[in-house]
C-alpha positions in Angstrom: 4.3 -10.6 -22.4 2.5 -7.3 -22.8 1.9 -8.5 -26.5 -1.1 -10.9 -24.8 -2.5 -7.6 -23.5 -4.2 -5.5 -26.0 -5.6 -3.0 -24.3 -1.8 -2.3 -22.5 -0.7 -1.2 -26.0 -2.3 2.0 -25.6 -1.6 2.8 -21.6 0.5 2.2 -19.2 -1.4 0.3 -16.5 -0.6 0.5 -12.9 -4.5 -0.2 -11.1 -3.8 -4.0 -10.5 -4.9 -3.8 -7.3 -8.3 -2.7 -8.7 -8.5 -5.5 -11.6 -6.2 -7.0 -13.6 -5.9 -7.2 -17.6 -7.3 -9.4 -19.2 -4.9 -11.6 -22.0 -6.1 -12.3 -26.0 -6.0 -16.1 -24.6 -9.3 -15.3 -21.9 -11.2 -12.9 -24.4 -10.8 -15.9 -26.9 -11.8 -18.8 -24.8 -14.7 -17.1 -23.8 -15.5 -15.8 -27.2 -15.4 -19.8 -28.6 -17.8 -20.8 -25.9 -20.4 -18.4 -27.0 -19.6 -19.5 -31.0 -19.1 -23.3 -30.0 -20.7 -24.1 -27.0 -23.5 -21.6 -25.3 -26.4 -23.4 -23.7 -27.5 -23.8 -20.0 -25.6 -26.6 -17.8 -26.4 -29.2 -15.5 -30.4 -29.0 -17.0 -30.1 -30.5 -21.0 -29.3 -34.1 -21.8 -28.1 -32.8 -25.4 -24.9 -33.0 -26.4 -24.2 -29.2 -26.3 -25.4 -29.0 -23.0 -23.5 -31.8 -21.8 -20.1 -30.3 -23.5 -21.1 -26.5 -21.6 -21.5 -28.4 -18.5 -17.9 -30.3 -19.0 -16.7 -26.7 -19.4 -18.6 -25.3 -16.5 -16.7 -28.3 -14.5 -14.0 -28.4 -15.8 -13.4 -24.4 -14.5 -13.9 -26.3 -10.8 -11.4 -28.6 -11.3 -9.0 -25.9 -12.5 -9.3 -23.9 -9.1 -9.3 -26.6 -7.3 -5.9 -27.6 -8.5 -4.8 -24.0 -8.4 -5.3 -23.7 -5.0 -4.8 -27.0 -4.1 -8.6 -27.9 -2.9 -11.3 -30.5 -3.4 -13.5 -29.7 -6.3 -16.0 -30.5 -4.0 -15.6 -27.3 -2.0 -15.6 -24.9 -4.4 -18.5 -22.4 -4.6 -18.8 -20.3 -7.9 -19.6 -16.8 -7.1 -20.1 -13.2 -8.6 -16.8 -12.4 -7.1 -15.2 -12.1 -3.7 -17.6 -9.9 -2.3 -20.7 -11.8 -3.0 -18.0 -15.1 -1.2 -17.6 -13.5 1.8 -21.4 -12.5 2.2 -22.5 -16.0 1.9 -20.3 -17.1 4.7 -20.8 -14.2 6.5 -24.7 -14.8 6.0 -24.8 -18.3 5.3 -23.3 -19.0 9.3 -26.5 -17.5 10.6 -24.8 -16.0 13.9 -26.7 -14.6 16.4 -26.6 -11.7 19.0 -24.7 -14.2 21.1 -21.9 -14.6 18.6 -18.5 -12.0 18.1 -16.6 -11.9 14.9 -13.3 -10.3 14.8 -11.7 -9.0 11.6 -8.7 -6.7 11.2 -8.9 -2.5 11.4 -7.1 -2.9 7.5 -9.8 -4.7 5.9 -11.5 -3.9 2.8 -14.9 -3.0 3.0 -16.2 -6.3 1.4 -14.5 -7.7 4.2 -16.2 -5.7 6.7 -19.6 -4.3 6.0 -21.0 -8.2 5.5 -20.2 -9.1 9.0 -21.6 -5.6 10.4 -24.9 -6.6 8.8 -25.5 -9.4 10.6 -26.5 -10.1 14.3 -23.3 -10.8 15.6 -21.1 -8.6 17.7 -18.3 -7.2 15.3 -14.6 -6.3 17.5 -11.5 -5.0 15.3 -8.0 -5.8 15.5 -5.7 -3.1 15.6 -2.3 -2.5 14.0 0.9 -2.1 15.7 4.2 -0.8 13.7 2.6 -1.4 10.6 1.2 -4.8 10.4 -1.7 -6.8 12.2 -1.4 -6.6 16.0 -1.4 -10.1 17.0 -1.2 -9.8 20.5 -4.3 -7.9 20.8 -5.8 -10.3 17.8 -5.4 -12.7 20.9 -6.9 -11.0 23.6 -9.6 -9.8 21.5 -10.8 -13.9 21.6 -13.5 -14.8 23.7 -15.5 -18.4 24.0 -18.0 -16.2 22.5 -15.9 -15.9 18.9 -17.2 -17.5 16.3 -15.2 -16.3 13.6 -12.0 -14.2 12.6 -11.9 -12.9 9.0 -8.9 -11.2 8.1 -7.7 -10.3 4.5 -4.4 -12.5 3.4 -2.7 -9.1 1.6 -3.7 -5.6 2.2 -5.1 -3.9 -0.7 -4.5 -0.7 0.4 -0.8 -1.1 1.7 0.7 -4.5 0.6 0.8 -6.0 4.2 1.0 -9.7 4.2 -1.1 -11.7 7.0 0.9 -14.0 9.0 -2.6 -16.5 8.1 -1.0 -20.4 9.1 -0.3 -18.3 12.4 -4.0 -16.4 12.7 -5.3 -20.1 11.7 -3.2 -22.1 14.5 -4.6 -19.3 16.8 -8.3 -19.4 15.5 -8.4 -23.4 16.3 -7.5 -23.2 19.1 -10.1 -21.2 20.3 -12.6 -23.7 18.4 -13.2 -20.2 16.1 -13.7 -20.6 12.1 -11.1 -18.5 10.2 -12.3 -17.0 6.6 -9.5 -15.3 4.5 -10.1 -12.7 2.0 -7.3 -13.2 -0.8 -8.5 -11.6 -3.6 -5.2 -9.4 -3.3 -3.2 -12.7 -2.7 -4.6 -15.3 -5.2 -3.5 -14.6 -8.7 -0.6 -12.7 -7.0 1.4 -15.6 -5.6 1.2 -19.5 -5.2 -1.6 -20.1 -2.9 -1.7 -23.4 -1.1 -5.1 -23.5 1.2 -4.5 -26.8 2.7 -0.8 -24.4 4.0 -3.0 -21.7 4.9 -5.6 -23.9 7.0 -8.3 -21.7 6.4 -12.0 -22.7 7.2 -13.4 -20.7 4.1 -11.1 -18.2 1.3 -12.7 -16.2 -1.2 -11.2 -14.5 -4.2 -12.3 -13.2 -7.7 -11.4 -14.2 -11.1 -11.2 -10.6 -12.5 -7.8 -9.7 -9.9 -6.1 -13.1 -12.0 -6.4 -12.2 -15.4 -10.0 -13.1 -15.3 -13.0 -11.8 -16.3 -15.3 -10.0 -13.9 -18.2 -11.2 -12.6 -16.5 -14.7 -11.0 -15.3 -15.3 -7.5 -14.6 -18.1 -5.8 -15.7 -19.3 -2.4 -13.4 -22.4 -1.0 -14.2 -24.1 2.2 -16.2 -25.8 4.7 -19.6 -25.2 2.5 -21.5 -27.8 4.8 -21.6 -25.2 7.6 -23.5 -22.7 5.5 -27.2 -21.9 4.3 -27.4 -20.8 0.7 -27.7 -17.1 -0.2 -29.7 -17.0 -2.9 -31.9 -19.9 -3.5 -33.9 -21.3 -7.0 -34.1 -23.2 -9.7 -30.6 -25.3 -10.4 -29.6 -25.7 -6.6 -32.4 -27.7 -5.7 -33.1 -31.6 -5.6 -37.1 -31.6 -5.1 -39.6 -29.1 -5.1 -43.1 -29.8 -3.5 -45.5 -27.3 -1.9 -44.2 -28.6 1.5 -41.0 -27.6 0.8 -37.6 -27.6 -1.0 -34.8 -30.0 -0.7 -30.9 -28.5 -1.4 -28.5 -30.1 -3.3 -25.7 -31.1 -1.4 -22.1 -29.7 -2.1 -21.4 -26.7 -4.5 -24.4 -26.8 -6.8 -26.6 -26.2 -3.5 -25.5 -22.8 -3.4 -25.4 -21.8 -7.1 -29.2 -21.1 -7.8 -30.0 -19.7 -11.4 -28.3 -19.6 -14.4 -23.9 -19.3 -13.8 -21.7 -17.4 -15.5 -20.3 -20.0 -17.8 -18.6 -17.6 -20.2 -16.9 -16.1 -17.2 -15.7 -19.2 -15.6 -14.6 -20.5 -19.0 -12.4 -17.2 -18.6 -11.2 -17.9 -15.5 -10.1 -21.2 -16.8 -8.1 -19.9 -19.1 -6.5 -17.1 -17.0 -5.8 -20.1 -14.8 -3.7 -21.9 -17.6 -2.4 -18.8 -18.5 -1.0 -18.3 -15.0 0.5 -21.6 -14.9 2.3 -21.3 -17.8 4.1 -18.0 -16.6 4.8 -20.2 -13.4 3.4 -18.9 -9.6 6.3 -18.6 -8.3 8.2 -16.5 -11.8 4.7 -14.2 -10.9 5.3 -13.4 -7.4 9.5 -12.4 -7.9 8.5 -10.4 -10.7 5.8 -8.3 -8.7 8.2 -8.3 -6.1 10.9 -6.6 -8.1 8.7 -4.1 -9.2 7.6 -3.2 -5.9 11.2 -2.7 -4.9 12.1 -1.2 -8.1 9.0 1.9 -7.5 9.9 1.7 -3.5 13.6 2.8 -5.0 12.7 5.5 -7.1 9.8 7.0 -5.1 11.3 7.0 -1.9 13.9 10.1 -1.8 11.3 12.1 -4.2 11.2 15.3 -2.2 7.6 15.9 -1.7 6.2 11.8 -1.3 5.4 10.2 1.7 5.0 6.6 1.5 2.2 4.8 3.4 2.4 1.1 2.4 4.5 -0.7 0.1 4.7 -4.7 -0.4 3.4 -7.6 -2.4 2.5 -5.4 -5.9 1.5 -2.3 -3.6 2.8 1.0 -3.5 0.3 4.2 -1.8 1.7 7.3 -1.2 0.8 11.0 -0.7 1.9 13.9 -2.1 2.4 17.2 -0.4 -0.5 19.7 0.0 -1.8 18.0 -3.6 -5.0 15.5 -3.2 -4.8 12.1 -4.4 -7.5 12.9 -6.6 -5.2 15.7 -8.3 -2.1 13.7 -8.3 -4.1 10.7 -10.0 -5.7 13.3 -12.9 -2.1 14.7 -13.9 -0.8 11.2 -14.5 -4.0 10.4 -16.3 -2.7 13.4 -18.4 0.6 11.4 -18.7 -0.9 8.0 -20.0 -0.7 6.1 -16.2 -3.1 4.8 -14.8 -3.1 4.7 -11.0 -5.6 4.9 -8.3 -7.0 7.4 -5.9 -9.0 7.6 -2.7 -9.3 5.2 1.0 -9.2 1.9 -1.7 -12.6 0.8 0.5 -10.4 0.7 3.8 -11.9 3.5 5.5 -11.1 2.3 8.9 -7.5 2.0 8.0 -7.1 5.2 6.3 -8.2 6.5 9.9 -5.4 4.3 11.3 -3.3 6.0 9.3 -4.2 9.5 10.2 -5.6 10.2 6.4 -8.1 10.7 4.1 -6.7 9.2 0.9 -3.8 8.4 -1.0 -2.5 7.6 -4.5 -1.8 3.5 -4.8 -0.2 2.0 -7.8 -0.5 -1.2 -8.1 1.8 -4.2 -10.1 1.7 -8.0 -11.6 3.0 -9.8 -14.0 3.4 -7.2 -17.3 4.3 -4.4 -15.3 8.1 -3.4 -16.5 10.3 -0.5 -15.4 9.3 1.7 -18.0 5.9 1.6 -16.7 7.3 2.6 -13.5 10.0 5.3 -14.7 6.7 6.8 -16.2 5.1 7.1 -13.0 7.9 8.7 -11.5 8.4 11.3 -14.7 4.7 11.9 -13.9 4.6 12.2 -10.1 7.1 15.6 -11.3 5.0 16.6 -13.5 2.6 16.7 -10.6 4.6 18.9 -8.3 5.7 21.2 -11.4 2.0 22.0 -11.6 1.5 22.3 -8.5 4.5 24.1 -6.9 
């Protein structure tokens, strides 16, 4: 399938984690609507207008079916980050209010709920994965909300979620699920997951950038960003809000970028969800095989397309320019988990990250680099 992927021609690609390639059959979808269809939607009662806004709605029904979710409760975003601020935001919590999110979150799944007036607690790990025992006992009547990532970006952990969910009703507490790392990855079933709001973005699915997704209970929130398109009245008394989606997507959307995620959508489908998630998987075992007995790695987390390691006395930063050298791309750094490269008694590490076109050559490169790297630096 690399043949789809033109920019993989020249590189060998292991940053999925980060964002995924993008296939000729998104760049050309979104390419036609600017030739064929460009014009504002939901505003023009001419015909191209009309056929944008068919396309526009069309990319909701897509998710919708994707995920398995009314059309009517999904929220078109800049990306994940911008989703999880607007329920983070949009709850309005007060000084009254706790939030609990997980030690291994990513930073968009953290700083949003330290910025508002709720008190913020952190599940720790234990052996590895999400502590839930002390998730538990970390719940108060007081908790409003747990937000917990459904994959780790950083090390490939999986979130028990239908678990975290059963829990979080329980305790009459909202649960919101950050699966950017998870959706696009593997079949993703929200009504399964029983999730109160999950966010994702469209550039981590073969997608372009700029597009996230917000899915949930929309009618609890207060719109970010407010304007022209998101509005039903306008007088100088006041503003009236559309209900459903379109109340919380003021200003002009990215069309272009949902007509891309559209296609990225079809594109996934055709490969088949679950064909995407045992490939990834075998490539995580096939790296976990040939990395773990090199003599100077230490793994740190490995699962679900995610592989981060360290390298004796050489910085990630070091290891990540020599295979740069080598044609591979992989990443470098705390992957905006701070907190969990604490946990983990670090600073940084390498990650290389897989999906659907990642084959074993790409991976027997990373391993003829990673000697390259203690060649230079013996």
């Amino acid at each position: 399938m690399k043949e789809d992927f033109p920019l993989l021609k020249k590189t060998i690609y292991l940053d999925s984690a980060s964002t995924t390639q993008k296939p000729n059959q998104v760049m050309q979808a979104m390419q036609t609507y600017y030739e064929e269809y460009n014009a504002n939607v939901h505003r023009g009662i001419y015909t191209l207008s009309e056929e944008s806004t068919k396309l526009y709605e069309n990319g909701r029904k897509a998710v919708a079916r994707f995920i398995n979710a009314p059309a009517n409760k999904i929220v078109f975003t800049k990306g994940a980050t911008e989703s999880l601020s607007l329920v983070a935001h949009g709850l309005q919590l007060t000084e009254k209010d706790e939030v609990i999110v997980s030690i291994m979150e990513h930073h968009s799944n953290m700083v949003p709920w330290q910025q508002t007036k709720a008190n913020v607690k952190y599940a720790p790990m234990k052996d590895g994965k999400l502590d839930m025992e002390a998730l538990e006992k970390l719940i108060t009547p007081a908790t409003k909300v747990i937000s917990v990532g459904h994959i780790s970006n950083a090390i490939g952990v999986e979130n028990p979620i239908k678990e975290i969910a059963q829990l979080a009703h329980s305790n009459n507490t909202l649960l919101v699920v950050d699966a950017a790392q998870s959706v696009g990855h593997q079949k993703v079933d929200v009504q399964e997951l029983e999730a109160d709001f999950v966010a994702f973005s469209a550039h981590k699915m073969f997608g372009p950038m700029g597009v996230g997704v917000l899915y949930g209970k929309i009618e609890l929130l207060k719109p970010l960003v407010t304007g022209g398109g998101s509005i039903l009245t306008v007088t100088t008394k006041g503003t009236t809000f559309m209900e459903g989606p379109h109340g919380f997507e003021a200003g002009t959307p990215n069309v272009a970028g949902v007509v891309g995620l559209t296609a990225a959508i079809t594109y996934l489908e055709q490969l088949g969800m679950d064909n995407v998630a045992n490939h990834i998987q075998e490539m995580t075992t096939y790296a976990t095989s040939k990395v773990v007995d090199l003599p100077h790695i230490k793994l740190i987390g490995q699962g679900k397309g995610i592989l981060s390691f360290t390298v004796d006395n050489v910085h990630s930063h070091d290891v990540t320019s020599i295979l740069s050298e080598q044609g591979v791309c992989v990443r470098a750094g705390h992957h905006c988990a701070m907190p969990l490269m604490e946990v983990l008694g670090i600073n940084d590490c390498v990650r290389a990250s897989f999906h659907a076109y990642t084959t074993k050559d790409d991976i027997d490169a990373l391993v003829k680099g990673l000697a390259q790297v203690k060649e230079v630096f013996a």
